[in-house]
OpenMM code with the backbone's topology and positions (N, CA, C; nanometers):
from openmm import Vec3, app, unit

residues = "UNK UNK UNK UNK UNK UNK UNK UNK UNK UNK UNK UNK UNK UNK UNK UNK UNK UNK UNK UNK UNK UNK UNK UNK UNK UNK UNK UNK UNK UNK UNK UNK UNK UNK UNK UNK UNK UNK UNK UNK UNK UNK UNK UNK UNK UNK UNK UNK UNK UNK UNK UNK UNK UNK UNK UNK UNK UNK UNK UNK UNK UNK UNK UNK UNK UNK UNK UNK UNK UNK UNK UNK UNK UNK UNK UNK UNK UNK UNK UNK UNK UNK UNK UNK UNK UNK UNK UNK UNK UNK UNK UNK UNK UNK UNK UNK UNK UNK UNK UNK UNK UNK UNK UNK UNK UNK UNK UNK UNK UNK UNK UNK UNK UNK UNK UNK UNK UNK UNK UNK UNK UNK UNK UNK UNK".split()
positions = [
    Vec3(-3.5945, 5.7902, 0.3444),
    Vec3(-3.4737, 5.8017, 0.2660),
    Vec3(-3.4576, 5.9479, 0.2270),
    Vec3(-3.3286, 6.0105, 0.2457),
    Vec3(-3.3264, 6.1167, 0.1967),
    Vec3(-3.3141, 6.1936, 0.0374),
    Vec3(-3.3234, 6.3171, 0.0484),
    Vec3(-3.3191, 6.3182, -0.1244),
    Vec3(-3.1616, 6.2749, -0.1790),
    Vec3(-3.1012, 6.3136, -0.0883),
    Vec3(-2.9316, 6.2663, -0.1128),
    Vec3(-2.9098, 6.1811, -0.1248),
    Vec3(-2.9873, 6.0467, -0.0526),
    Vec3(-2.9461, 5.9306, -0.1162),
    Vec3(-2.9762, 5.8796, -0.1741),
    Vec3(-3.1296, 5.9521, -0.2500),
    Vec3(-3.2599, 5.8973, -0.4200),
    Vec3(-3.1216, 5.9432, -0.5183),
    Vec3(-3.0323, 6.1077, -0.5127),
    Vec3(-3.0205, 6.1358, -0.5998),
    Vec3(-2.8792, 6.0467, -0.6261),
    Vec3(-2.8116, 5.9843, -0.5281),
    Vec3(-2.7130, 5.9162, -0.5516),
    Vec3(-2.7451, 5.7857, -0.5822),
    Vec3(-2.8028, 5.6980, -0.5358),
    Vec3(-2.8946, 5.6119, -0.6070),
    Vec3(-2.9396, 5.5967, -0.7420),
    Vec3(-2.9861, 5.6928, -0.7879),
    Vec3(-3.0214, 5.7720, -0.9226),
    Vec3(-2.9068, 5.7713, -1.0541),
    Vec3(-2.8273, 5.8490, -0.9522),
    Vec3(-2.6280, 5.8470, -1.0331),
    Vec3(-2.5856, 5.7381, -1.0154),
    Vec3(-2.5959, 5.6448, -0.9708),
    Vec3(-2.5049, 5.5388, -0.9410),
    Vec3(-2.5721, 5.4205, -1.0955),
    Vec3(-2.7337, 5.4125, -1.1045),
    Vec3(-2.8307, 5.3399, -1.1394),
    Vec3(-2.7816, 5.4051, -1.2859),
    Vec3(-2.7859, 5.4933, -1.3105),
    Vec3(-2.7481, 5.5914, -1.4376),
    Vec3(-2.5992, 5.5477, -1.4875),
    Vec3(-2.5344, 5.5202, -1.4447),
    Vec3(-2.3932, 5.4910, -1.4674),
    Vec3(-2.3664, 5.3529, -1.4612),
    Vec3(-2.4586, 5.2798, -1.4009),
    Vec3(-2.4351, 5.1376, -1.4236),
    Vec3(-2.5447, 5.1244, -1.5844),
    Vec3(-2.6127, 5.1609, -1.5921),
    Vec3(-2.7583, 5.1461, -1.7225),
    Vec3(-2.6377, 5.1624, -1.8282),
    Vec3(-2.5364, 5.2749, -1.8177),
    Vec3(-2.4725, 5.3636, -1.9296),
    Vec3(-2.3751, 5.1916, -1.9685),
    Vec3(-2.3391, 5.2007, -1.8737),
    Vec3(-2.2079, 5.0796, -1.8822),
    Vec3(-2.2392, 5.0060, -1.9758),
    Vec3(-2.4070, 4.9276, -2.0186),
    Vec3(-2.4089, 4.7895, -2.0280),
    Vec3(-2.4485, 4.8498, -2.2005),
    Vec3(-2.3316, 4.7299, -2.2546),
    Vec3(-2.3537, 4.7767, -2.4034),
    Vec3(-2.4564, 4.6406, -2.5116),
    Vec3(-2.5593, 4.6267, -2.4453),
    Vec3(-2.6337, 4.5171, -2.5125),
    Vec3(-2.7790, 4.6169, -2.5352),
    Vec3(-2.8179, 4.5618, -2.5977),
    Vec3(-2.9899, 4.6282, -2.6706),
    Vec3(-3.0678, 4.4845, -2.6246),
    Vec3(-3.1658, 4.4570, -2.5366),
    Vec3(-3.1686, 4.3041, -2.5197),
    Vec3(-3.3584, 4.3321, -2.5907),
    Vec3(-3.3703, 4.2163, -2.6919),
    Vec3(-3.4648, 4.2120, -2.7281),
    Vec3(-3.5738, 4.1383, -2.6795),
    Vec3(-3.6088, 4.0462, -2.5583),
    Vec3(-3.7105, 4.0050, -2.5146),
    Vec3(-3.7027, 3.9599, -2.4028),
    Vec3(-3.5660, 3.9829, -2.3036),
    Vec3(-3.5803, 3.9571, -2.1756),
    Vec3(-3.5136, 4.1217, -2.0994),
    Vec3(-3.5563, 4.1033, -1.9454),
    Vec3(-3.5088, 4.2046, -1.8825),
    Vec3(-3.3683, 4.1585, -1.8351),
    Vec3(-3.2991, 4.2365, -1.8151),
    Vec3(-3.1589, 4.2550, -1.7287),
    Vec3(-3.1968, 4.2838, -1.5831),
    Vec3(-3.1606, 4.2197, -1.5029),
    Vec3(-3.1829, 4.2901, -1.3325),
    Vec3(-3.0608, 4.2138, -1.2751),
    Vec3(-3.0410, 4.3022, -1.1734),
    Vec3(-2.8911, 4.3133, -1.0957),
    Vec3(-2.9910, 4.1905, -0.9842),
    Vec3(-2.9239, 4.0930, -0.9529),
    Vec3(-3.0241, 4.0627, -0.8175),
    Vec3(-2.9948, 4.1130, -0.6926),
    Vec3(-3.0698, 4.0865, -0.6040),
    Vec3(-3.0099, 4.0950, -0.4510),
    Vec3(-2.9645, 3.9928, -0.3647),
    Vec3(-2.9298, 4.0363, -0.2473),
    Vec3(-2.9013, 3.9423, -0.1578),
    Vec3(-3.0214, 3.7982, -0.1695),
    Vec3(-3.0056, 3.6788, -0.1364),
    Vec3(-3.1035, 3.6134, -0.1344),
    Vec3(-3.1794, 3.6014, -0.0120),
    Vec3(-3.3139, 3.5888, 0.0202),
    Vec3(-3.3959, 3.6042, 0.0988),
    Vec3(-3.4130, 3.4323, 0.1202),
    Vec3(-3.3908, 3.4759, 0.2863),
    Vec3(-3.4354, 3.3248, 0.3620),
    Vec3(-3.5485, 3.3328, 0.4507),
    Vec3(-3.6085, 3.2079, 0.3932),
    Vec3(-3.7627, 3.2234, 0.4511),
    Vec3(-3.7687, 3.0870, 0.5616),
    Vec3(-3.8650, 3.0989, 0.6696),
    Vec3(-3.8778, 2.9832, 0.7331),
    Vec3(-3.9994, 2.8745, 0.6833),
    Vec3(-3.9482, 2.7690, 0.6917),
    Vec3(-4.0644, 2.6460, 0.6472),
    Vec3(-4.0613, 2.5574, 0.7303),
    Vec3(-4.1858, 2.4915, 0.7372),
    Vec3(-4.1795, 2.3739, 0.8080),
    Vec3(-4.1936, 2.1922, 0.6964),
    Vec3(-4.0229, 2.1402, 0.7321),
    Vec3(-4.0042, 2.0479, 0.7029),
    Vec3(-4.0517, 1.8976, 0.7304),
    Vec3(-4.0911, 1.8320, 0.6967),
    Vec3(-4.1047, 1.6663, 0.7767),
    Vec3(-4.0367, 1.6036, 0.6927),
    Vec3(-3.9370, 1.4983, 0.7487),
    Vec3(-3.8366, 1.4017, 0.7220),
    Vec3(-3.8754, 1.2487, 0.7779),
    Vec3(-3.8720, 1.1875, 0.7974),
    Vec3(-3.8708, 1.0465, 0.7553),
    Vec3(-3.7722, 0.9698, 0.8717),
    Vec3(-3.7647, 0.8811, 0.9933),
    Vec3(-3.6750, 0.9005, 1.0863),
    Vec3(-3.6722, 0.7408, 1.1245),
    Vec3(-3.5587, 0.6430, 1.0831),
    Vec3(-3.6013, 0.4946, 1.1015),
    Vec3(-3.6414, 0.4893, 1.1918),
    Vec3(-3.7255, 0.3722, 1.2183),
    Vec3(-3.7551, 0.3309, 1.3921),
    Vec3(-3.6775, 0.2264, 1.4402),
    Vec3(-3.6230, 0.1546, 1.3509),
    Vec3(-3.5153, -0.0039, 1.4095),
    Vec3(-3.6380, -0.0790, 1.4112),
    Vec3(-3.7560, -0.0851, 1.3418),
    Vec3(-3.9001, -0.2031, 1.3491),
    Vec3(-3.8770, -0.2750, 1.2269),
    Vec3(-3.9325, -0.3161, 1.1714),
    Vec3(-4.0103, -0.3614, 1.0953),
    Vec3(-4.1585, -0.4447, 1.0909),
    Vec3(-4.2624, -0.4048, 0.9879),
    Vec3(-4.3383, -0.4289, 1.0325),
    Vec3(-4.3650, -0.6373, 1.0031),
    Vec3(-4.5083, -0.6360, 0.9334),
    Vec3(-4.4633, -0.8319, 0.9132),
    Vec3(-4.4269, -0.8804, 0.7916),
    Vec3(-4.4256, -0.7744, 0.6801),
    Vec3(-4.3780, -0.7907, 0.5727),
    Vec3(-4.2180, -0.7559, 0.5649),
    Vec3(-4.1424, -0.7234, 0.6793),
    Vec3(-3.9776, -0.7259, 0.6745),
    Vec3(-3.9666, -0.5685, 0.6218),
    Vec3(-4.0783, -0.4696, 0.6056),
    Vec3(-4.0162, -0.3448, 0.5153),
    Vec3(-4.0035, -0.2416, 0.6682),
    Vec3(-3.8882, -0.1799, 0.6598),
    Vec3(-3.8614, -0.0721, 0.7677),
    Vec3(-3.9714, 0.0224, 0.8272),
    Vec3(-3.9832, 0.0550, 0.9083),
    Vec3(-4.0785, 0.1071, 0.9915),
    Vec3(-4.0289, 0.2506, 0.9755),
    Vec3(-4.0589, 0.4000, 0.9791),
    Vec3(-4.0523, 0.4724, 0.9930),
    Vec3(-4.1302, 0.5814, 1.0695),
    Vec3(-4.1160, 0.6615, 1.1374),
    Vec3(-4.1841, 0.7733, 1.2165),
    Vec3(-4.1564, 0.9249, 1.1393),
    Vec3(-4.2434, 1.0272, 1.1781),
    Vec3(-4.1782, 1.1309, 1.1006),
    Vec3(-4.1482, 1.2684, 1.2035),
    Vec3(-4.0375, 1.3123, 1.1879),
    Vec3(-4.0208, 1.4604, 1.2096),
    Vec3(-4.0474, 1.5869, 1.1863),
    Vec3(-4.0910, 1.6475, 1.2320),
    Vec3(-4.1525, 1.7694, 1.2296),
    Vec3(-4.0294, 1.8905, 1.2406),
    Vec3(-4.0072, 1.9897, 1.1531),
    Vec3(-3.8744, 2.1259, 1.2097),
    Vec3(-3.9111, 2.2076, 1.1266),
    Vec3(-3.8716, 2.3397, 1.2088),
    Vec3(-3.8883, 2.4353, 1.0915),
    Vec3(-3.7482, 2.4538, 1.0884),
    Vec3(-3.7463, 2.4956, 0.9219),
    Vec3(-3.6143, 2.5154, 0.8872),
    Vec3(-3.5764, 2.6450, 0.8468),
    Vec3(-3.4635, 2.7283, 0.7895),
    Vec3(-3.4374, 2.8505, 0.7303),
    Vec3(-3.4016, 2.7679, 0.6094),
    Vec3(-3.4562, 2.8006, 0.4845),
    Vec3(-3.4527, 2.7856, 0.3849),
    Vec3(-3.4353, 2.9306, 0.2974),
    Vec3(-3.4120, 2.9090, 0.1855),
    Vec3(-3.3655, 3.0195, 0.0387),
    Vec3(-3.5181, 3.0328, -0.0229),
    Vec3(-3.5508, 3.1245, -0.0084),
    Vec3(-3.7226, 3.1734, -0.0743),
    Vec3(-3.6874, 3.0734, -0.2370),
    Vec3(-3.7875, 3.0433, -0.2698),
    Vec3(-3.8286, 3.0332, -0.4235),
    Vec3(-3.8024, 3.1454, -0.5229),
    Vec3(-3.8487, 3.2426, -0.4660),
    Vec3(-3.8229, 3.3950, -0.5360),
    Vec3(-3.7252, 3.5070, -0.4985),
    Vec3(-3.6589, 3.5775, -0.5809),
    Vec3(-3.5599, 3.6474, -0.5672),
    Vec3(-3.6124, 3.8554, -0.6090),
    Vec3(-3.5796, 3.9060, -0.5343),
    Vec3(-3.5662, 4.0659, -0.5759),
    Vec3(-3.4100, 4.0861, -0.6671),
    Vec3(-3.4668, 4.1357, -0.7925),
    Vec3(-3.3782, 4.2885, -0.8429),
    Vec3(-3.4123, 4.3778, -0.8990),
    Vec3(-3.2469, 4.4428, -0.9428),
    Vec3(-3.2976, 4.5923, -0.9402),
    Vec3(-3.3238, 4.5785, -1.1227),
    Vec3(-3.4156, 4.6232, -1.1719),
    Vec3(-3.4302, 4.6292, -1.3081),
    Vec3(-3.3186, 4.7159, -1.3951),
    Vec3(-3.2496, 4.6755, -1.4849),
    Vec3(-3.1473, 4.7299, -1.5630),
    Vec3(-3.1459, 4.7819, -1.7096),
    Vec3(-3.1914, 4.6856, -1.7240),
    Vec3(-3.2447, 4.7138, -1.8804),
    Vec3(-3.3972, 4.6155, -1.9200),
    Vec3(-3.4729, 4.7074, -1.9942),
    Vec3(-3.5825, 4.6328, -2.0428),
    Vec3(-3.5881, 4.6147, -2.1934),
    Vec3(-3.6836, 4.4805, -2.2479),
    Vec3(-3.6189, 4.4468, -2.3644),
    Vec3(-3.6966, 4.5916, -2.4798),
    Vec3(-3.6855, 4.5185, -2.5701),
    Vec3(-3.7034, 4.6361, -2.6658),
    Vec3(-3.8577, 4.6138, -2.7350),
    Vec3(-3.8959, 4.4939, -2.7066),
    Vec3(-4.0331, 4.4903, -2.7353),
    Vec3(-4.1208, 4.4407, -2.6088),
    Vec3(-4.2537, 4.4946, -2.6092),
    Vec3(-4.3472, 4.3749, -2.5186),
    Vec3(-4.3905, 4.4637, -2.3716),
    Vec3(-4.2947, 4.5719, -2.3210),
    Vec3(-4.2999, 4.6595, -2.2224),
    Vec3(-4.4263, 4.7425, -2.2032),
    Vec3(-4.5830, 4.7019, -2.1701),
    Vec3(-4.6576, 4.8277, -2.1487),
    Vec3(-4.6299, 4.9356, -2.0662),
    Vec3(-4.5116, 4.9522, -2.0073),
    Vec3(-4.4827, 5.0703, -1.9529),
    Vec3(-4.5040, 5.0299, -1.7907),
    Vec3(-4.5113, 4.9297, -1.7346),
    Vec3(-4.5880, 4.9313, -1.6059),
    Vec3(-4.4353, 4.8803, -1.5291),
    Vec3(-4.3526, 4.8614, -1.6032),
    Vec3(-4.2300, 4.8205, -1.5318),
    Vec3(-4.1382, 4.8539, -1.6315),
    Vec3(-4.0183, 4.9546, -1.4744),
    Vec3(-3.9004, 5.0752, -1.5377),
    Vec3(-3.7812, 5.0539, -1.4785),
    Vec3(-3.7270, 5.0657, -1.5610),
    Vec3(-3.5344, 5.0822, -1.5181),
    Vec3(-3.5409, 5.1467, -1.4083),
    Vec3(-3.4940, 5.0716, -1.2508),
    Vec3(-3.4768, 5.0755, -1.1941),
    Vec3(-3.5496, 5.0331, -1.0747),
    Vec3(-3.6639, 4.9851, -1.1273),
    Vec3(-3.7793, 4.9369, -1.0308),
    Vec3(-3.7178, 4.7600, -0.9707),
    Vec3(-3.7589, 4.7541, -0.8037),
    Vec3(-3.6970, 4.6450, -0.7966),
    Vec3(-3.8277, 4.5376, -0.7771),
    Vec3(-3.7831, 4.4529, -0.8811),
    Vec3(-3.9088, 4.3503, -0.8744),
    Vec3(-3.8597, 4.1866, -0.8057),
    Vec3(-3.9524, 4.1529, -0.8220),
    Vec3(-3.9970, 4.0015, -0.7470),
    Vec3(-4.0208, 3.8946, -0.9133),
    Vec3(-3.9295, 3.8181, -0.8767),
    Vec3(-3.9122, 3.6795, -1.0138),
    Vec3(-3.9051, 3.5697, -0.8887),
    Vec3(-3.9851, 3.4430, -0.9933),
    Vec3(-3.8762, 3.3148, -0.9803),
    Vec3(-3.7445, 3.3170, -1.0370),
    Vec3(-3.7167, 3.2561, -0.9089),
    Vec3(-3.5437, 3.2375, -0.9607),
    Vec3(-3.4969, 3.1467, -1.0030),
    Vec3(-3.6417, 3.0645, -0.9967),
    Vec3(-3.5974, 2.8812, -1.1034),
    Vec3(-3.5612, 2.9473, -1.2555),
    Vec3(-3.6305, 3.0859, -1.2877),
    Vec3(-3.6528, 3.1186, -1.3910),
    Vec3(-3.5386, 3.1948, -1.4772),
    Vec3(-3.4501, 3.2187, -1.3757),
    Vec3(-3.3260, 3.3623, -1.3809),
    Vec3(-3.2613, 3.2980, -1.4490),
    Vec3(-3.1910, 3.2934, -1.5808),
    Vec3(-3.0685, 3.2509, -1.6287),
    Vec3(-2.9276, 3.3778, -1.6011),
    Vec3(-2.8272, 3.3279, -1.5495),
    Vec3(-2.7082, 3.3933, -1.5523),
    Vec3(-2.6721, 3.4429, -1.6397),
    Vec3(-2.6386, 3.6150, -1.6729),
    Vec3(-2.5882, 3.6664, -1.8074),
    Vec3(-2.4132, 3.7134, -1.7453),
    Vec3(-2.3547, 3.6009, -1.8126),
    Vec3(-2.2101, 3.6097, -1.7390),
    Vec3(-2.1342, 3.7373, -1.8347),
    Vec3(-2.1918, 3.7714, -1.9709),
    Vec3(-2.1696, 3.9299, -2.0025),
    Vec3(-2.1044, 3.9987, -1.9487),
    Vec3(-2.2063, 4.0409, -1.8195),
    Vec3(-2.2007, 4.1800, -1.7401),
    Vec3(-2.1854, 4.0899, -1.6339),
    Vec3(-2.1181, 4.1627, -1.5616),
    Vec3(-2.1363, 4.1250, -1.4420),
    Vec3(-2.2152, 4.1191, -1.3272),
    Vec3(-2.2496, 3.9699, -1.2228),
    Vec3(-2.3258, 3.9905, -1.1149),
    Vec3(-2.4645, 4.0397, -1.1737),
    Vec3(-2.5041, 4.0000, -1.2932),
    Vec3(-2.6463, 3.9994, -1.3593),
    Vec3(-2.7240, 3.8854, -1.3959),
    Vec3(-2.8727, 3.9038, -1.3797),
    Vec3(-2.9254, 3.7620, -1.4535),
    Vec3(-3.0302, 3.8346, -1.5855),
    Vec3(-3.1114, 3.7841, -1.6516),
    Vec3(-3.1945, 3.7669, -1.7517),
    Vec3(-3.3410, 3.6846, -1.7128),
    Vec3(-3.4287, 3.7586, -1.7010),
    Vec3(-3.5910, 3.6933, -1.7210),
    Vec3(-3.6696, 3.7176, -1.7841),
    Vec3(-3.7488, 3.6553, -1.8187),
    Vec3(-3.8405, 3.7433, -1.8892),
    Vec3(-3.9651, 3.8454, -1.8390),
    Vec3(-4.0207, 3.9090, -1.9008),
    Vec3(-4.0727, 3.9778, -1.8827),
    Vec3(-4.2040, 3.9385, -1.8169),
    Vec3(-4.2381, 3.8485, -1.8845),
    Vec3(-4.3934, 3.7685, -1.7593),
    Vec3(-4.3956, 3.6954, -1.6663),
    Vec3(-4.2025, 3.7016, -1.6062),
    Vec3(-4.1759, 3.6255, -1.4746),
    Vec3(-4.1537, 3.7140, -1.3847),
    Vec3(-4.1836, 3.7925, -1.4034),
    Vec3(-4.1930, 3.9399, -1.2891),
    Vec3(-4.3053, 3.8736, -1.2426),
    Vec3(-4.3177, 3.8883, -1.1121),
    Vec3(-4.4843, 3.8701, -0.9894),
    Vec3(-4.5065, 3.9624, -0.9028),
    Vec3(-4.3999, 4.0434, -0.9416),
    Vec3(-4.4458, 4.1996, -0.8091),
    Vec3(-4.3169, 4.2719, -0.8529),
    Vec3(-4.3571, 4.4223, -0.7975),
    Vec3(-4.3071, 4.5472, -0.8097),
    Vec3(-4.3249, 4.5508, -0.6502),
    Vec3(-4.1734, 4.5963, -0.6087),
    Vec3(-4.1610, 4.6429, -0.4540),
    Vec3(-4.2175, 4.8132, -0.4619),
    Vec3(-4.2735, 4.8159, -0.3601),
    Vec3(-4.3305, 4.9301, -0.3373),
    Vec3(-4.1998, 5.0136, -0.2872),
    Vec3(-4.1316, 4.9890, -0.2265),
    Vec3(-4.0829, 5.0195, -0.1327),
    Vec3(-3.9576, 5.1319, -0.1795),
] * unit.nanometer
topology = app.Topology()
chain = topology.addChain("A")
for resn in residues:
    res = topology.addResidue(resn, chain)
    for name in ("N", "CA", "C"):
        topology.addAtom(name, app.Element.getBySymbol(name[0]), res)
């Protein structure tokens, strides 16, 4: 990445931080991202037209992998709350949450709210 596009990145991240007029006291603000689709392997359940001698349906099972929506979501960190922060995670760092966990902050826009011990990773990247 070039420095031109850290330092616009930088300005852009700076001017969205400026925008948001809340002080949030115990959860983070993060912008999310696109959602990440992961592959899994599914088994489903597939009648057979049997039954066995008790009259209950017969079934076989299927095997697929599917494209599914990860469990967990990346964003970009926005604001951190005002207490609880050892410093190890910063405005602008993009982290890794459950997203069972994300509540929608319809506030601001295109933002959610987690807390702070539902972070599970810092992207290196």
């Amino acid at each position: 990445m070039s420095e031109d596009t850290v330092d616009k990145d930088a300005l852009l991240l700076q001017g969205v931080v400026e925008g948001i007029k809340y002080s949030f006291l115990k959860d983070v603000l993060v912008k999310p991202m696109p959602v990440t689709m992961v592959m899994k392997t599914i088994t489903s359940q597939v009648p057979t037209q049997e039954v066995d001698e008790d009259g209950i349906a017969m079934y076989d099972t299927k095997v697929e992998d599917t494209e599914v929506e990860s469990n967990y979501r990346e964003g970009i960190v926005l604001v951190l709350p005002e207490t609880g922060n050892d410093g190890s995670v910063k405005v602008g760092d993009k982290v890794v949450y459950a997203k069972r966990h994300a509540i929608d902050f319809d506030l601001f826009k295109d933002s959610q709210l987690i807390k702070l011990y539902d972070i599970v990773a810092i992207n290196k990247n």
